[in-house]
C-alpha positions as CSV (number, residue, x, y, z in Angstrom):
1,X,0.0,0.0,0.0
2,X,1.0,3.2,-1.3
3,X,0.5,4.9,2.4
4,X,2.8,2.4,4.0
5,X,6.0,2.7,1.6
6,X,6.0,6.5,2.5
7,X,7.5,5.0,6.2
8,X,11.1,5.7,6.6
9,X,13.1,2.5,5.9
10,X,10.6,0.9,3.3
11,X,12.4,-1.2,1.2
12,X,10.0,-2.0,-2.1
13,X,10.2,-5.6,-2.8
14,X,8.6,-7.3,-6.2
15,X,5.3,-7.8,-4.9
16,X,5.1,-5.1,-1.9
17,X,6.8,-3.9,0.9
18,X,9.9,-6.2,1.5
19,X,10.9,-4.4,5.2
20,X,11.1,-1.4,6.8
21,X,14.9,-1.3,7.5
22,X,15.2,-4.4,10.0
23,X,13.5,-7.3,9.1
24,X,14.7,-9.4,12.1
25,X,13.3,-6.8,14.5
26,X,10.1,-6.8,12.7
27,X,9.6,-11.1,12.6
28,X,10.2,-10.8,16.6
29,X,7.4,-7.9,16.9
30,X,5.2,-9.8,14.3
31,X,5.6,-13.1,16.3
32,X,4.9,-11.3,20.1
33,X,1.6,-9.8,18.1
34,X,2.5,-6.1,18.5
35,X,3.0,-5.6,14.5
36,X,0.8,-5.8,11.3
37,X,1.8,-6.5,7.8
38,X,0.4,-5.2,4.7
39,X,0.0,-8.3,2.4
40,X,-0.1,-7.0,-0.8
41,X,0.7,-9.8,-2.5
42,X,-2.8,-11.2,-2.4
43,X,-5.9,-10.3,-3.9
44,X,-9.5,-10.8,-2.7
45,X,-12.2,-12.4,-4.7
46,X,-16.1,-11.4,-3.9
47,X,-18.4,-14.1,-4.2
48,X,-21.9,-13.7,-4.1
49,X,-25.1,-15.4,-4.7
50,X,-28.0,-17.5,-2.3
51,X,-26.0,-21.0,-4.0
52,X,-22.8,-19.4,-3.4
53,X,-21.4,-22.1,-0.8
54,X,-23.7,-24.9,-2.1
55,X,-21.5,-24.4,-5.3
56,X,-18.1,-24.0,-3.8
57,X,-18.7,-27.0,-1.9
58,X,-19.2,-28.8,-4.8
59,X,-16.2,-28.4,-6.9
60,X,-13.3,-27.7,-4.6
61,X,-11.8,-30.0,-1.9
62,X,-13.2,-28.6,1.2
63,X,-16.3,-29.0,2.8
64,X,-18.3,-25.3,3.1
65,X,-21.9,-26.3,2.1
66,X,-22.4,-25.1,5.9
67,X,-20.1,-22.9,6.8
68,X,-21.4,-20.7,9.1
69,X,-21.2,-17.0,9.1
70,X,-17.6,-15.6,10.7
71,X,-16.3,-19.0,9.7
72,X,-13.1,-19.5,8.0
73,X,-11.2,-22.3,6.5
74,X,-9.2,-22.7,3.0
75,X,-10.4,-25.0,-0.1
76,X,-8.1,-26.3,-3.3
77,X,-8.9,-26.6,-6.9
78,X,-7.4,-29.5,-8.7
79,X,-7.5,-31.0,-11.7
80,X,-8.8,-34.4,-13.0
81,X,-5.2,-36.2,-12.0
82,X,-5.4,-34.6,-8.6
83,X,-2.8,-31.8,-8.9
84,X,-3.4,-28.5,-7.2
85,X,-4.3,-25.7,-9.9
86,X,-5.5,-22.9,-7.0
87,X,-6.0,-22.4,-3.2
88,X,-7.6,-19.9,-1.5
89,X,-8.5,-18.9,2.4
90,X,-12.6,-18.6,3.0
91,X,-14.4,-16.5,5.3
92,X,-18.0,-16.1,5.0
93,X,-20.1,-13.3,6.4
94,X,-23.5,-14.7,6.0
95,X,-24.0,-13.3,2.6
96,X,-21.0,-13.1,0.8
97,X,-17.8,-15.7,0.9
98,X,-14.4,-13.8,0.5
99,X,-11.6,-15.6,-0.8
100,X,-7.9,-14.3,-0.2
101,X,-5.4,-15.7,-2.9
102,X,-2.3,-15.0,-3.8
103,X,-2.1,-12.2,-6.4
104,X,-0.3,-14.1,-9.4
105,X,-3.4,-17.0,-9.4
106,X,-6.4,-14.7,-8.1
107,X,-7.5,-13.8,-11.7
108,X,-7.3,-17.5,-13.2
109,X,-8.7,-18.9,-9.8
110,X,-11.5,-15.8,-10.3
111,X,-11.8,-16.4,-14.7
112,X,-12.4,-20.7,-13.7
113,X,-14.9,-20.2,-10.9
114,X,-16.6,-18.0,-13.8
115,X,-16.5,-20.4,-16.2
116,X,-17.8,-23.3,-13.5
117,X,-20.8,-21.3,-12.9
118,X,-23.4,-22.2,-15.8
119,X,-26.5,-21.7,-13.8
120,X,-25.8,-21.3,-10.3
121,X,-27.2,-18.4,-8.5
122,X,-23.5,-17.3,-7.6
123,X,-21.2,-13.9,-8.8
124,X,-17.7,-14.2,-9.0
125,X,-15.6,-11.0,-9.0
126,X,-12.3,-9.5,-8.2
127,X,-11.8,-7.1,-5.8
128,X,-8.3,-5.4,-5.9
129,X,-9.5,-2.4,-4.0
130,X,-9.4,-4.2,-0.6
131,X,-6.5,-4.3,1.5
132,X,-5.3,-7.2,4.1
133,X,-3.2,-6.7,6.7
134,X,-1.7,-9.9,8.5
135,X,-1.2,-10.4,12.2
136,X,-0.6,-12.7,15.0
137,X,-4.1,-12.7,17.0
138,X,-3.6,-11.5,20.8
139,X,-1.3,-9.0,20.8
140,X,-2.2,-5.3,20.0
141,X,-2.1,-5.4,16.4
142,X,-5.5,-7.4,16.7
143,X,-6.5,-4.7,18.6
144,X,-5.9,-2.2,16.0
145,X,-7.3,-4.0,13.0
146,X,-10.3,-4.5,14.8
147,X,-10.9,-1.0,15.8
148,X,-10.4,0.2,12.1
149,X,-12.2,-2.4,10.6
150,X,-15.2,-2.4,12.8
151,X,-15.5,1.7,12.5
152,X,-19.2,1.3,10.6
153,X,-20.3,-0.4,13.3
154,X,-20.5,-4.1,11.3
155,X,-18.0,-7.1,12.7
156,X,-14.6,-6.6,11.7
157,X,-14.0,-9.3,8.7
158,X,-10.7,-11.2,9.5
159,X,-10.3,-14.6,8.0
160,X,-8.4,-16.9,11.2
161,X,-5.7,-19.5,9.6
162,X,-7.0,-23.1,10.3
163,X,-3.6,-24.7,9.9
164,X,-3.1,-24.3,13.7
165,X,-5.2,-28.0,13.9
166,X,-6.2,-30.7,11.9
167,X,-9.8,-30.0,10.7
168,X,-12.4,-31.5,10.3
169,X,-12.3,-34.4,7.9
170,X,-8.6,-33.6,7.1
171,X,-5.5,-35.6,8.1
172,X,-1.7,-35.1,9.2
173,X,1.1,-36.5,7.4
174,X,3.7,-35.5,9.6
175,X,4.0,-37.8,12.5
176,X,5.2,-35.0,15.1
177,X,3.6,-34.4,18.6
178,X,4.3,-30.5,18.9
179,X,3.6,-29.0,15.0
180,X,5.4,-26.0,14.6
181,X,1.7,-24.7,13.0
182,X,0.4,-25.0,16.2
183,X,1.7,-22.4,18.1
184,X,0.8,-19.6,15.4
185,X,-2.5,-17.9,15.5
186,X,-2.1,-16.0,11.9
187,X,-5.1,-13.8,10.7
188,X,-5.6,-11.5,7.8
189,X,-7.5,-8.6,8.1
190,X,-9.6,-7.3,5.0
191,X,-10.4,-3.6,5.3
192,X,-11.7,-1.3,2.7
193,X,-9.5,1.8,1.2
194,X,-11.0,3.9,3.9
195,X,-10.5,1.9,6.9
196,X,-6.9,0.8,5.6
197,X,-6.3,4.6,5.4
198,X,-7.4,5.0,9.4
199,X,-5.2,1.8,10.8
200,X,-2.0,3.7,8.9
201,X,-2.9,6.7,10.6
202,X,-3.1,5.0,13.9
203,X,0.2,2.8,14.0
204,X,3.9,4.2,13.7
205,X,6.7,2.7,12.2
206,X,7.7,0.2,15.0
207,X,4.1,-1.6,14.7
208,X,4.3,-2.1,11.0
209,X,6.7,-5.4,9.3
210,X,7.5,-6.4,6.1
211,X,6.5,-9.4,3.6
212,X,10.1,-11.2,4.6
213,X,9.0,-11.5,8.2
214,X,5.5,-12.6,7.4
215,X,7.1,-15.4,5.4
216,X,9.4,-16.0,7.9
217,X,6.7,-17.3,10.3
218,X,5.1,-19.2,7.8
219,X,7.9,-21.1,6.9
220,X,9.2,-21.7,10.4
221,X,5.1,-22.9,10.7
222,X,5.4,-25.4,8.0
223,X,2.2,-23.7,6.2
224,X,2.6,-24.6,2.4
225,X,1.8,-21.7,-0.1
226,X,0.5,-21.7,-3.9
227,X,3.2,-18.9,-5.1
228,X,6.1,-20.9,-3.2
229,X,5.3,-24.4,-3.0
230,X,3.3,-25.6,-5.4
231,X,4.2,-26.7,-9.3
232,X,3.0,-28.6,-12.3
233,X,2.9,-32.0,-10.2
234,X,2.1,-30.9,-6.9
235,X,-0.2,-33.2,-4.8
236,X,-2.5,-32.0,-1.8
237,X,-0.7,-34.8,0.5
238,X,2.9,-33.7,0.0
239,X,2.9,-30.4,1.5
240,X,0.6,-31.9,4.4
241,X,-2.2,-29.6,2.9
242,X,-4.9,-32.5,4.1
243,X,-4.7,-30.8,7.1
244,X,-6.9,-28.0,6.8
245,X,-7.8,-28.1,2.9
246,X,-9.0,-31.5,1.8
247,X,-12.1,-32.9,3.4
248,X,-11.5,-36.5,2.9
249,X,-15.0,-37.9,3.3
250,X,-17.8,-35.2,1.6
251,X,-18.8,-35.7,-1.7
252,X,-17.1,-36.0,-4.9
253,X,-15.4,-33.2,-6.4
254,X,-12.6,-33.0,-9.8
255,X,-9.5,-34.5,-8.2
256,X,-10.9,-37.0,-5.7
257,X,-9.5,-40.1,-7.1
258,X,-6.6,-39.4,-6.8
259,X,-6.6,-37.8,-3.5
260,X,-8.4,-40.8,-1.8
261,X,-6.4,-43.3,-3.5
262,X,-3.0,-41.6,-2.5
263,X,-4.2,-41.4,1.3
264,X,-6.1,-45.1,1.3
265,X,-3.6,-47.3,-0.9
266,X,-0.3,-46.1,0.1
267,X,1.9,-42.2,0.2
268,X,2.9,-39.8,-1.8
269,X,5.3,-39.2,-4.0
270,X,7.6,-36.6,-2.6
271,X,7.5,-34.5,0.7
272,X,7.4,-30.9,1.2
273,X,10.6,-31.2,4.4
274,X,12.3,-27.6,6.6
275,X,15.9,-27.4,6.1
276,X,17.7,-25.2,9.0
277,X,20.3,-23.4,7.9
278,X,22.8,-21.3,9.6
279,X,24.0,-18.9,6.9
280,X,27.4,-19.9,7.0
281,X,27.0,-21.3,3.1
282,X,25.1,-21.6,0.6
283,X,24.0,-19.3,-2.9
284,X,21.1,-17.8,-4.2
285,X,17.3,-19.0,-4.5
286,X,16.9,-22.1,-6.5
287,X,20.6,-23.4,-5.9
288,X,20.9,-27.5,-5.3
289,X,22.3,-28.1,-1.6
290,X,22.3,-31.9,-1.7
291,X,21.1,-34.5,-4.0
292,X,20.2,-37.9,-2.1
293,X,19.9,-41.3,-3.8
294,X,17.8,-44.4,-3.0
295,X,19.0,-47.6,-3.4
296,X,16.6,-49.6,-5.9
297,X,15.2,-52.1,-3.6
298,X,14.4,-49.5,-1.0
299,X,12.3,-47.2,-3.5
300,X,9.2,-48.8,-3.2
301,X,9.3,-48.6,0.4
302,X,10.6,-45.0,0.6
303,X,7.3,-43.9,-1.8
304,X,5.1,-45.9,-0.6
305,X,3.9,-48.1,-2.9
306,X,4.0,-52.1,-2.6
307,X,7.1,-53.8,-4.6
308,X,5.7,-56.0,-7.4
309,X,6.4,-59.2,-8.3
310,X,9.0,-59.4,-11.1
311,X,7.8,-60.9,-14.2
312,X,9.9,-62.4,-17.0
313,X,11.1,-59.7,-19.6
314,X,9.4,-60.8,-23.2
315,X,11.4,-59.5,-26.0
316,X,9.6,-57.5,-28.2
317,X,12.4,-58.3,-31.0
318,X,13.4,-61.9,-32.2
319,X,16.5,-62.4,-30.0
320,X,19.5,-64.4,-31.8
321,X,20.1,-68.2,-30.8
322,X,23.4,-68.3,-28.7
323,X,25.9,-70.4,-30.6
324,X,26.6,-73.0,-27.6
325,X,23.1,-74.1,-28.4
326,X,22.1,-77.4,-30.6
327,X,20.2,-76.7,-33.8
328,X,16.5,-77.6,-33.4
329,X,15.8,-80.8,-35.0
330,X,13.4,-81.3,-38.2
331,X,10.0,-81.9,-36.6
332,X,6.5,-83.2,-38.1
333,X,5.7,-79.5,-39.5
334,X,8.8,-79.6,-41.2
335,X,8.3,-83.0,-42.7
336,X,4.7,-82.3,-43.7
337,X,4.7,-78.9,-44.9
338,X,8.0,-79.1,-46.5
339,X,8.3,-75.3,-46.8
340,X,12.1,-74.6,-45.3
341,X,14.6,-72.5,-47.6
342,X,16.6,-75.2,-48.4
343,X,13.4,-77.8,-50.0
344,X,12.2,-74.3,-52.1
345,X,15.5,-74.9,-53.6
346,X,15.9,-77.9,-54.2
347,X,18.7,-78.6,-51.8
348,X,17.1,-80.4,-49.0
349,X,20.1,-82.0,-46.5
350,X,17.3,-83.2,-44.1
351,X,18.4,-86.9,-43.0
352,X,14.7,-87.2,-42.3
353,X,12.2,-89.0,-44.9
354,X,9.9,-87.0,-46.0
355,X,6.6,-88.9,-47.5
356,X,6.3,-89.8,-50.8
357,X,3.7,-87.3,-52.0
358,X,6.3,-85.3,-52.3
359,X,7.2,-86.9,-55.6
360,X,3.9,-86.0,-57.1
361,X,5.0,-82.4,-56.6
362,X,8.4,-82.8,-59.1
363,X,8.8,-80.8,-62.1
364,X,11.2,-81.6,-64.9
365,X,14.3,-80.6,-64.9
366,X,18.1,-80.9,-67.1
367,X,20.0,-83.4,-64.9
368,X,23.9,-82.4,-64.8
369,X,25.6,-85.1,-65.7
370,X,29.2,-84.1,-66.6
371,X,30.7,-85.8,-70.0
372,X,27.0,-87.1,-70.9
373,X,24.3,-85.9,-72.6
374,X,21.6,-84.1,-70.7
375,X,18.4,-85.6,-70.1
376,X,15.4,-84.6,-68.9
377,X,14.4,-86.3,-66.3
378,X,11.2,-85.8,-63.3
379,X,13.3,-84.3,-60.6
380,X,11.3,-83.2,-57.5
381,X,10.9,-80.0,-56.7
382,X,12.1,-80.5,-52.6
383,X,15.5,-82.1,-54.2
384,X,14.5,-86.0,-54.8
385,X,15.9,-87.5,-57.9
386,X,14.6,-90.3,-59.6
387,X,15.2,-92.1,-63.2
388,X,11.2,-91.8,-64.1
389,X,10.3,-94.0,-61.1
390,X,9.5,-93.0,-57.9
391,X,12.0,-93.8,-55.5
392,X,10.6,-95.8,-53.0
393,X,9.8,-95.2,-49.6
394,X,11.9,-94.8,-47.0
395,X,14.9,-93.9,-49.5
396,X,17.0,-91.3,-49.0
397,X,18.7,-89.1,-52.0
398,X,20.5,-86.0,-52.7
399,X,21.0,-84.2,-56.3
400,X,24.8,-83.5,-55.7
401,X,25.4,-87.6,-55.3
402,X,23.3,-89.1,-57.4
403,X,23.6,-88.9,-60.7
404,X,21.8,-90.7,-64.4
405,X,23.7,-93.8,-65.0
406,X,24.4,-94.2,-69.1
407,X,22.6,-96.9,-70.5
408,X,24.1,-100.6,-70.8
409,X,25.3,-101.8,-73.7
410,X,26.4,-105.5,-72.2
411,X,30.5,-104.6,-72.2
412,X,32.0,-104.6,-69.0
């Protein structure tokens, strides 16, 4: 907010006010409750209608068909596979449900819930010109925000953080007696430009912190975010989001299979884990610290899945015959059927008989007699010779030995 970066020490971040000249200072004052942060790096969307919750409840993860007025809670939008496409925090007021995204998915979050509507009684719409204000409840930046946003004489509208518990029909992943979400009681305030204007006037420059110390309680809280942790493959069960945003027993919804298969048959795929580090090394944002390797056997334990049965491998290709190996023997189809290489061309080595309708398959051929005349004579087609009789049964006869004999002419 514009009024806010006039403070001496505001340092201008990408999306808002980074700090106001020591953010350490300010995550200690934020933490106690004695400071307020303008989040400007989400957006509000309005949505209106009698079927308004009816709806919501109906194509998001969480269960607010009966959310009751000054209720809050958070819902996720996935997609058929069970990815998360959106989240959003919910308040309701009794006639209108308020949802607070972050600003780089509150206008495709606010264009799909458009698209989803068809004929239900429900408005969607944007609304940039509201301003939240985070704070830790108890302290007396509640105080303040209350005061400023209850100056029309209506309840202040302050959306409370469920992560603190598991709710209802959710479930923890981490297995971890004191959660570090616990102890943090985070609200957001939503004023208008005119009460935003008033708390400004009313706090000074030790009572206001920066978006690096509201992150750094949220981190050090485990609380998963759309802008930071979520990508193309993300899952509702590996940032723990079952917690407060999946409500694993209402009705169906896009995205259910997959969530209910995940938490029933087995884990998922990767974990969202805090790293401590001290500071004494390291680089910039995105830089690998450590890769860790699973040994193959372990995998299927380490994910979570059951290890299956190893089946024998079926080439797809014709795999050659090893050389140590004993040629197959002629066998009854080879016999019968007669259609090897070798009997198309007339060299058949086969030590096996073969029956004697072959013969009535010969065609004539010129014998190659060396030094003699040639002669036709019926020569079968899978290599049997014969001198115009059929040789008899059981014989045995190759073209390269045998040979036409010359005719006798009684000298010896």
């Amino acid at each position: 907010m514009a009024v806010f970066e006039s403070i001496e020490g505001a340092v201008a971040g990408e999306l808002g006010t980074a700090h106001f000249g020591d953010p350490f200072r300010e995550q200690r004052r934020l933490a106690a409750g004695d400071a307020i942060a303008p989040l400007e790096d989400r957006t509000v969307i309005e949505v209106s209608g009698p079927e308004r919750l009816a709806w919501l409840d109906s194509i998001t993860s969480q269960s607010v068909g009966r959310l009751a007025a000054g209720d809050s809670t958070e819902l996720l939008v996935l997609d058929p596979q069970g990815r998360v496409e959106h989240a959003a925090g919910v308040v309701d007021d009794g006639s209108t449900t308020w949802l607070i995204a972050d600003a780089a998915d509150a206008e495709g979050l606010a264009t799909w819930l458009t698209r989803m509507k068809f004929r239900t009684q429900a408005t969607v719409e944007l609304r940039p010109d509201l301003v939240l204000f985070g704070y830790v409840d108890g302290g007396s930046a509640a105080r303040a925000v209350h005061a400023a946003a209850s100056s029309d004489g209506r309840p202040p509208l302050v959306w409370e953080d469920p992560w603190q518990h598991v709710a209802v029909g959710g479930h923890q992943y981490s297995e971890i007696v004191d959660h570090p979400g616990a102890a943090l009681a985070w609200r957001i305030g939503i004023l208008s430009a005119a009460e935003a204007e008033a708390l400004s006037a009313a706090v000074d420059q030790n009572s206001v912190a920066g978006l690096l110390a509201a992150e750094a309680l949220r981190i050090a809280a485990w609380r998963p975010r759309w802008a930071a942790e979520v990508d193309d493959r993300s899952l509702p069960h590996e940032s723990d989001w079952l917690r407060t945003a999946v409500h694993l027993s209402k009705g169906c919804y896009r995205g259910q299979e997959t969530v209910a298969k995940v938490h029933n048959l087995g884990h998922p795929p990767r974990r969202l884990a805090a790293l401590q580090l001290d500071g004494s090394e390291g680089g910039a944002a995105g830089t690998r610290l450590a890769r860790v390797r699973r040994r193959r056997r372990d995998r299927s334990r380490d994910l979570g899945r059951p290890s299956p049965r190893r089946r024998p491998h079926r080439a797809r290709h014709p795999v050659p015959a090893r050389p140590d190996r004993r040629p197959r023997r002629a066998g009854r189809r080879h016999r019968d059927r007669g259609l090897a290489a070798g009997h198309r061309a007339g060299g058949c080595r086969c030590s096996r008989r073969h029956p004697p309708s072959h013969a009535a398959l010969a065609s004539p051929v010129r014998s190659r007699s060396p030094g003699r005349p040639l002669a036709d004579s019926p020569s079968p087609a899978f290599g049997h010779h014969s001198t115009g009789a059929t040789a008899p049964h059981g014989s045995v006869s190759s073209p390269r030995r045998q040979r036409l004999r010359p005719p006798s002419t009684g000298q010896p």
